[in-house]
Each structure stands twice: as structure tokens, then as C-alpha cells.
C-alpha positions in Angstrom: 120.9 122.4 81.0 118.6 122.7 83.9 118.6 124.7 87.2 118.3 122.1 90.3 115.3 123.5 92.8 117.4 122.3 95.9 121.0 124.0 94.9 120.0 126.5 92.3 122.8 125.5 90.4 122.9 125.3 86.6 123.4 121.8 85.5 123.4 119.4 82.7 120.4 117.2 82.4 122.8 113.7 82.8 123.1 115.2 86.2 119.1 114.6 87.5 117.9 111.2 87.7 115.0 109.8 85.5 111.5 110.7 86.5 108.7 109.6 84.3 105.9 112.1 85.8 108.1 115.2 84.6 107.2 116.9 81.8 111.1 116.5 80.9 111.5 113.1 82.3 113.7 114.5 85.0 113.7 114.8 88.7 113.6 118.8 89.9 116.7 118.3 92.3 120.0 116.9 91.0 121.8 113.8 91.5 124.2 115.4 94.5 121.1 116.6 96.4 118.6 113.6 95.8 121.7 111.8 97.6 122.4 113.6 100.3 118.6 114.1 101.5 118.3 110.5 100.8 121.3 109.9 103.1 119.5 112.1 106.4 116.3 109.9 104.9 117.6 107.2 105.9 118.9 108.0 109.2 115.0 109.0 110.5 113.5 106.6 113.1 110.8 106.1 110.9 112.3 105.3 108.2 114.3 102.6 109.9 110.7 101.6 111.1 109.2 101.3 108.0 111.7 99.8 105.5 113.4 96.7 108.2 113.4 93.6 107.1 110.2 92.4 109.4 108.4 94.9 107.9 108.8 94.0 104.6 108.4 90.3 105.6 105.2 91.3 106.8 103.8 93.0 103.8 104.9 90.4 101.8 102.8 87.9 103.7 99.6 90.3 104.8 99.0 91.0 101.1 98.6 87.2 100.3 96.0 87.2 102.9 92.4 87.0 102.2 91.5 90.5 104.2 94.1 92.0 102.3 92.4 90.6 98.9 88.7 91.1 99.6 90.0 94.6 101.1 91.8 95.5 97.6 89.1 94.2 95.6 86.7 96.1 97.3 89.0 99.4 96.6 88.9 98.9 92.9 85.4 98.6 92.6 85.0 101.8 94.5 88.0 103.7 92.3 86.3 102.3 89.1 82.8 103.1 90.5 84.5 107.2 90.9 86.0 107.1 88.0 82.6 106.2 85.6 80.7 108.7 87.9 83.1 111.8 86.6 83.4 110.2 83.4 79.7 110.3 82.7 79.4 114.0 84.4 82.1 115.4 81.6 80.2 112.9 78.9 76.8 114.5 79.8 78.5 117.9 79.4 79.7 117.5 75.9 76.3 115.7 74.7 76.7 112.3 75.9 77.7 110.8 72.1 80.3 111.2 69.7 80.8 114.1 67.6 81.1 112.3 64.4 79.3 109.1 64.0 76.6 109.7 67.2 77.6 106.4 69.2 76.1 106.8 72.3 77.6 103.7 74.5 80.0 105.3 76.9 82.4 102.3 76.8 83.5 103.5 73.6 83.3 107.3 74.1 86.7 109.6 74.9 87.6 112.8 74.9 88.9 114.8 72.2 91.2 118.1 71.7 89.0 119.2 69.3 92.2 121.4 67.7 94.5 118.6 68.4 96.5 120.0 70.1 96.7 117.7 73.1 100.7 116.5 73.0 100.9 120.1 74.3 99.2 119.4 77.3 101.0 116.6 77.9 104.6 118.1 77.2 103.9 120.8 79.4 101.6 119.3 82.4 103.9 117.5 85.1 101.0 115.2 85.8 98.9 112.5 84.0 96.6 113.7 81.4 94.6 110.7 81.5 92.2 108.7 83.9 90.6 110.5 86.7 93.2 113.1 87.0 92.1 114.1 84.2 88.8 114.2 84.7 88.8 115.7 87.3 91.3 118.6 86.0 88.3 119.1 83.4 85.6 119.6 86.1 88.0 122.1 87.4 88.9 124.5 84.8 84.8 124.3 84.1 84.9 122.1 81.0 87.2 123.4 78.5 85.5 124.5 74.9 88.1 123.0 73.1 87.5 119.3 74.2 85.2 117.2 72.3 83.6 113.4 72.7 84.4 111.2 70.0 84.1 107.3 69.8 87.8 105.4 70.2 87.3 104.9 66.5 86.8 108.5 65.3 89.8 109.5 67.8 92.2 106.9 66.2 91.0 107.7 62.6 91.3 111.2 63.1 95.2 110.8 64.3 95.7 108.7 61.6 94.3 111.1 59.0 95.9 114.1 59.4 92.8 115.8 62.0 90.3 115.1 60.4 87.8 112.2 60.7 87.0 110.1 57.5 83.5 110.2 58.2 83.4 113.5 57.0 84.8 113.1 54.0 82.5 110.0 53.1 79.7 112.1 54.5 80.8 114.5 51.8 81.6 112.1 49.0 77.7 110.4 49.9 76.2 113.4 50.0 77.5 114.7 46.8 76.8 111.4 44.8 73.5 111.6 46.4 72.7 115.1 44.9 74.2 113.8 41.7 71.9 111.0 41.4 68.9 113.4 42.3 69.7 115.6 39.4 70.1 112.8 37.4 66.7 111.7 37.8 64.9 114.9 38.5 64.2 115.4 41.9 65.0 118.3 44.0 
């Protein structure tokens, strides 16, 4: 059951239409309402401007045009080009290598709920927790304590083990054979 924001009325959750960018994968205002403000939408001048058939027609062909290509290129170099510059501001801030195994190439480097706890922030944010969103969202609240960098390897390996990075527990296992083998022979 869910409350829609345009009715206020308590409905069941078959009743909202799929939304992927809500945190319950459902749209705030139910079916009924989405309709009927879709229906005086649709009425607008400038809607009727926008969405006829020429116009379409002539999206369709400006976007196979070689302003229109150069022009989108040229806006994904400058979105990627944004996106490494906040990337390597948050990277700088949390040492600039990976926790674990000290990789320093930023290609590799992500960041890490260091109490992994992150499907939480997920489940509950309505937006993307990814990308420069997020990046940006970590600027904002002033670079959280509990994030971490780790390489894409450590992250992965540290899901797949239960939290915790194997390179700790070889670290362990080496170091303990190590001071093993230095008994064995005498040095300290």
C-alpha cells in the first residue's frame, strides 16, 4: 500500500506505474492522476508544438547531421572531462590509492562503504548513487568517514568474501609463516 502525493489516497502499489529512479520502483502519483494530468498535458500549446509529427521528423534528421555529431561529441568529452575532475578531488581526499593493495592508477580505483553498508543508500536514496551524482553528493555532505578507496578488485573480492578483503587474510597467513620461518632459524 502507498499514499498517492497527488490524491492522498491510500492505494495498492499495482495502482502506480513503474518508475526505475524510485527507491520503490514506483511513481509518487497513481495511475488515475498520472492520466488525468497527462490528459491537460496534452492539451498545452506547447506540447502540441513540441511532440507533432514535423517535429519529430526533424529531430530524427538534425541528429544524423554532422553539427549535431561534432556538437554531441564535443559534450561527452566535456561530461567525461567533469566527471574525472570530481573523481580525482574525492580520490585525493581519501589518499589517492587503494586501501588494501596501494594501487595508485585511478582507472582502477572506486569508492567503498567501508561498513558495507551501501544497498542502504541505495534502497533509500530516490536518486542514482553512482557516477557524478554521486560524486558530487560526496563533496556535499563534506566527504563522508565511512567511504573508502579501494581498487575494482579489492571491491569485488570484498563482496564476494563476506566484507572482508583476502588480502588481509594472506597478509596474515604471510606474515605469520614469515615469523614462523624467523623463529625457525633464529632471527628476531
Amino acid at each position: 500500500m502507498k499514499i498517492c502525493s497527488k490524491c492522498g489516497k491510500q492505494k495498492p502499489l499495482t495502482d502506480y506505474y513503474y518508475d526505475y529512479k524510485k527507491a520503490d520502483k514506483k511513481r509518487p502519483d497513481c495511475k488515475s492522476c498520472f492520466n488525468e494530468r497527462m490528459k491537460k498535458t496534452r492539451k498545452t500549446k506547447a506540447y502540441k508544438i513540441y511532440f507533432n509529427l514535423y517535429q519529430k521528423k526533424w529531430q530524427r534528421s538534425y541528429r544524423k547531421t554532422i553539427k549535431y555529431k561534432t556538437w554531441r561529441k564535443k559534450a561527452l568529452i566535456k561530461q567525461t572531462e567533469h566527471r574525472q575532475k570530481l573523481k580525482n578531488i574525492i580520490m585525493v581526499h581519501y589518499g589517492g590509492k587503494c586501501a588494501c593493495c596501494g594501487i595508485k592508477d585511478i582507472y582502477f580505483l572506486t569508492i567503498d562503504h567501508i561498513n558495507n553498508d551501501g544497498y542502504k543508500l541505495r534502497k533509500e536514496s530516490k536518486y542514482r548513487s553512482y557516477g557524478i551524482w554521486y560524486y558530487k553528493k560526496i563533496i556535499a555532505n563534506n566527504f563522508p568517514k565511512d567511504l573508502q578507496i579501494l581498487c575494482f578488485n579489492c571491491n569485488i573480492a570484498k563482496q564476494h568474501n563476506g566484507g572482508e578483503c583476502p588480502h588481509k587474510e594472506y597478509a596474515f597467513v604471510r606474515n605469520s609463516n614469515k615469523r614462523a620461518s624467523n623463529k625457525r632459524a633464529g632471527v628476531r
